[in-house]
C-alpha positions, 0 to 999 in steps of 0.5 A: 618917654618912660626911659627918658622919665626915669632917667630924669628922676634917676638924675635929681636923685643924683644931684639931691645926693651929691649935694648933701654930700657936698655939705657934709664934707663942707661942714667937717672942713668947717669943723676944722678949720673953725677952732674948737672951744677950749675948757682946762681945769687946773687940779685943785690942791693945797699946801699944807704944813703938818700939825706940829709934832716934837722935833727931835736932832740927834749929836753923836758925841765925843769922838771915839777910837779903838785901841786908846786904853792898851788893856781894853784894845777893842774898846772904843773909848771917848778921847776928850769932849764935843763942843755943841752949839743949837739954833732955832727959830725963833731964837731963844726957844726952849729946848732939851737936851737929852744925853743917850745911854753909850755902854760901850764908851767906858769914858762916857762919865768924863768926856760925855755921850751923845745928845738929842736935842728936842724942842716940844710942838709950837716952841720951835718953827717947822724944821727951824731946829739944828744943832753941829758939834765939833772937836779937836784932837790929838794923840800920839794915834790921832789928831785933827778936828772933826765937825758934825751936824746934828741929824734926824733920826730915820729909816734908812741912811747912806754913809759914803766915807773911810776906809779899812786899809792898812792905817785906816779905821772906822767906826759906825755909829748906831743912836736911838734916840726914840722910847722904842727898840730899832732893829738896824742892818748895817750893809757895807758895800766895798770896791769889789762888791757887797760885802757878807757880814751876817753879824750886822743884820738884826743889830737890836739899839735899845731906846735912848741907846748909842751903839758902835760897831768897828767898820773893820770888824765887819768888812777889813781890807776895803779902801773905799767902803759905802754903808747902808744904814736901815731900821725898824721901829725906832729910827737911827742916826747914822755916823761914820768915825774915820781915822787915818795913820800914816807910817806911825804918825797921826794923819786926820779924823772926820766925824762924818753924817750921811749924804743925800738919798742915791740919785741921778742928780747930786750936789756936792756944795763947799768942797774945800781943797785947802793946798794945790794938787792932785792926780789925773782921773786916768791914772791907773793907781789911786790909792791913798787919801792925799788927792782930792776925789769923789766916792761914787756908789751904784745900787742898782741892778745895772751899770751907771754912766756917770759925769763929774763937773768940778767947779771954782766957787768963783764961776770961772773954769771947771772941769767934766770927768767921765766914769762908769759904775759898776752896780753893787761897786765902790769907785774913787775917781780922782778929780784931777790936779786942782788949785787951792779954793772951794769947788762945787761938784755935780754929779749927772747919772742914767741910774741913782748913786751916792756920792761924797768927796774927800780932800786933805791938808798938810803934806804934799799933794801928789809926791809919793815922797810927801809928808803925812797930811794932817787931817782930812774931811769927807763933804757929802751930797746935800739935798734942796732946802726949804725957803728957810733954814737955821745953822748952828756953827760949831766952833772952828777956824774960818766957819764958812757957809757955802751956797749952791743955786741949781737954777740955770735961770734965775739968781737967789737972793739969800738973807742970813741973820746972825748975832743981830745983824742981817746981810743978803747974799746973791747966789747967781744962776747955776753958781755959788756963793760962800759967806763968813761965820761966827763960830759959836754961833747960828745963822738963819737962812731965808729964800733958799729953796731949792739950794744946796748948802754945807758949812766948811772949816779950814785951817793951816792943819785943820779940815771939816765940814758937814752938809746943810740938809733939809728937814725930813717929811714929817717937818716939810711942807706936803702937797694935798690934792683933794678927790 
């Protein structure tokens, strides 16, 4: 009776364990199965504008080309004046125009030298000051025209133009518009690697000074040249004179800015391909300027697999070429046979790169026979816009602005008022637009953020183009998150 006794308590004691042990797991199952109470806090952060500041754009000046004087043969001299137009917002604020000191221009008293353009803090909205020059010209060495815009003054700039090959020459052109000395070095990348210029290192531009270096001088012999462009203490300006003889006949000048940041994602918008032509991407020779193509640099440390869309501006068609970078190596792919009209280039990457396409008019697109062209245009990467943008056009013949929405999900709706009248433009989903201007005048731009722009002129022997680019970060709008 003991055992039995023992047993009997040895049993409740079982059955009181297996029952808390039942409604432990019954409350873990309740647990889950009942969903938990949610709590998210969004992270406080605020848009702000920066105190404004003096804005400050900077305009190369008149071309220049060696060679013009035969008794100062390494002398680049002017050769003839620059047309200026400025816009701001609002309009009619007052702005001064600063001319910079060129010493090595020995024409700088008849043709002109560069200019900053400045407005002072509160006459101008943030970032709503620009200013595009262009020229025309022609000599028994060149001939063409050339269109810029007037840039920031920055750290570093990348320069995806020109060439040194024989009937090829550049000039590099260094302005400091700041009360303060830039130390710049001034790196050239080539189609087989960088190249070793110690002379460009350490390069002292004295404030309010233009300096000009011959791209030949510092890397001779490159067919398809990139130029980093970095400085210390003052910022720098950056642009690229280019000019191409063919035989003994003139055959175009561009006046190029710097393109967008390398990146793994780059729009080239309003590439203008004025004539029918070209030659396949898989052609082994590529060689000469008379065939539409993109420069493709990669700085990095490794190879980059890159794809190539060339689009219609009409939205219809297009083609995808594929091409692999090799790091610190310049590449022209050739955009294969293309038809007259204006195209948009996207460049996907695995790596950053730069990039800028080239095209020409005159001649004939892919005959080893064709006649010289007669002017070509480089047309660099943009970066996104803000919401709002001011243009100044230059003149030039049939001023277009072109516009580039990268948003596969929504169409833009653009509004651009010039001389007093105000037009809205739709840019469709993952499309462009293009739209007339007034030469000699502005236009100012709203609901464009995020697009890409660039303003094109074209000709029956005329080519030029500059790219629409944002304000830097110290214009731009920033993100506070407070702690």
């Amino acid at each position: 009776m003991a055992v039995d006794r023992r047993l009997l308590r040895f049993g409740a004691r079982a059955l009181a364990f297996v029952a808390a042990a039942a409604l432990a797991v019954g409350t873990v199952a309740a647990a889950a199965l009942v969903p938990w109470p949610e709590h998210r806090a969004e992270v406080p952060s605020l848009e702000v504008q920066p105190a404004e500041s003096r804005q400050l754009r900077v305009c190369p000046g008149p071309l220049l080309a060696l060679g013009e004087d035969p008794t100062a043969a390494t002398t680049a001299a002017s050769v003839g004046s620059a047309d200026l137009v400025t816009a701001t917002e609002p309009a009619g604020a007052t702005l001064e125009e600063v001319p910079l000191e060129a010493p090595g221009n020995p024409r700088a008293a008849e043709d002109g030298s560069p200019v900053a353009i400045a407005a002072e803090p509160g006459g101008v909205d943030a970032g709503m000051l620009a200013g595009a020059q262009s020229q025309s010209v022609e000599s028994e060495s060149i001939s063409g025209l050339a269109a810029a815009a007037c840039g920031e003054a920055v750290a570093e700039s990348w320069l995806v133009a020109g060439a040194t090959s024989l009937g090829r020459s550049g000039l590099v052109l260094l302005s400091n518009p700041s009360a303060v000395a830039s130390t710049v070095d001034v790196r050239v990348f080539g189609e087989t690697g960088p190249v070793e210029a110690p002379s460009a290192l350490g390069i002292i531009v004295p404030p309010g000074t233009q300096r000009v270096l011959s791209l030949a001088g510092l890397a001779p012999n490159l067919t398809s040249p990139v130029v980093q462009v970095t400085a210390t203490g003052g910022g720098i300006a950056a642009s690229l004179v280019h000019s191409v003889v063919v035989g003994l006949a003139p055959a175009g000048i561009e006046l190029t800015g710097a393109t967008s940041a390398p990146g793994t994602r780059q729009v080239i918008p309003g590439f203008v391909v004025p004539q029918s032509g070209g030659i396949e991407p898989t052609e082994d020779h590529a060689d000469g300027d008379e065939h539409p193509a993109v420069r493709l640099f990669a700085p990095g440390d490794g190879a980059a697999e890159v794809s190539i869309g060339v689009v219609p501006e009409s939205g219809s068609g297009g083609t995808t070429i594929a091409a692999t970078l090799q790091p610190g190596q310049v590449v022209d792919v050739p955009l294969g046979v293309l038809d007259a009209g204006a195209y948009t280039i996207r460049i996907e990457s695995d790596a950053p790169v730069a990039a800028a396409a080239r095209a020409t008019v005159g001649g004939t697109e892919g005959q080893t026979d064709a006649s010289a062209p007669s002017d070509l245009a480089w047309t660099v990467a943009t970066a996104p816009l803000l919401d709002a943008a001011v243009v100044a056009v230059p003149p030039g013949p049939s001023p277009t602005l072109h516009l580039v929405n990268p948003d596969a999900d929504a169409a833009a709706e653009v509004t651009i008022s010039s001389g007093g009248s105000e037009r809205t433009v739709t840019v469709p989903a993952a499309g462009s637009a293009s739209v007339q201007l007034v030469a000699g005048a502005s236009a100012v731009l709203r609901g464009t953020e995020g697009l890409h722009a660039t303003v094109s002129f074209a000709g029956d022997e005329e080519l030029a183009s500059f790219g629409v680019q944002p304000p830097g970060p110290l214009d731009s709008p920033i993100r506070v998150y407070p702690r």
